[in-house]
N, C-alpha and C positions, 0 to 999 in steps of 0.2 A: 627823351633822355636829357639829364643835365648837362651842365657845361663841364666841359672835361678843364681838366687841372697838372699839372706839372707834378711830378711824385719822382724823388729821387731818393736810391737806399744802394747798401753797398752786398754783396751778394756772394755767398761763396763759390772761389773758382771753379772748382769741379760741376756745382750745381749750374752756374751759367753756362760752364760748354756744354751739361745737358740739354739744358733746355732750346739753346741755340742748335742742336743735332736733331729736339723733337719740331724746331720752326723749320726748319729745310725738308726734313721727312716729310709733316704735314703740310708744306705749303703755308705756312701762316706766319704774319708777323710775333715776334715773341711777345708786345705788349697784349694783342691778342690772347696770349695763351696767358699772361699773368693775371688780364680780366676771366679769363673761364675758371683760372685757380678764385680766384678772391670769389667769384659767383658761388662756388663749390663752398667754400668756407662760411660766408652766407647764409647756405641755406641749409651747412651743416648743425649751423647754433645761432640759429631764430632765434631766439631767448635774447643773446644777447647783444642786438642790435634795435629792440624796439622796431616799436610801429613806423616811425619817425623815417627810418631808413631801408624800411622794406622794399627797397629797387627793384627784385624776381619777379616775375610774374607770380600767383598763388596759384599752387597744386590744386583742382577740387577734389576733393574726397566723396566716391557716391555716398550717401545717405542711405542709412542703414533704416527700416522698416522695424515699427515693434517690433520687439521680439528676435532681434539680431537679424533678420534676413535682409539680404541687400536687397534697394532699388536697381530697375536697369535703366 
């Protein structure tokens, strides 16, 4: 993993005491759950993040056999 970095933004109140209600529920620190948001976003639009910044692991897709039939 790269070197983590300082990120400061202003956030709306109602949205912050949610998410502060879903880190107590789950157990988890809130920047945690801001990295699982940003991953989810990621990986929603490939496109446009380039190769460059492809930090996910890649899904593999099975391979499909002439003829549309999947491999197992």
């Amino acid at each position: 993993m790269s070197e983590r970095k300082v990120f400061s933004t202003r956030l709306d109140e109602d949205k912050l005491k949610a998410l502060k209600h879903i880190a107590v529920e789950l157990d988890k620190g809130i920047n945690d759950l801001l990295e699982e948001g940003i991953d989810y976003l990621i990986k929603k639009y490939p496109t446009f993040h380039g190769a460059k910044f492809n930090l996910l692991p890649s899904e593999k897709k099975p391979r499909k056999k002439p003829g549309g039939a999947k491999q197992e």
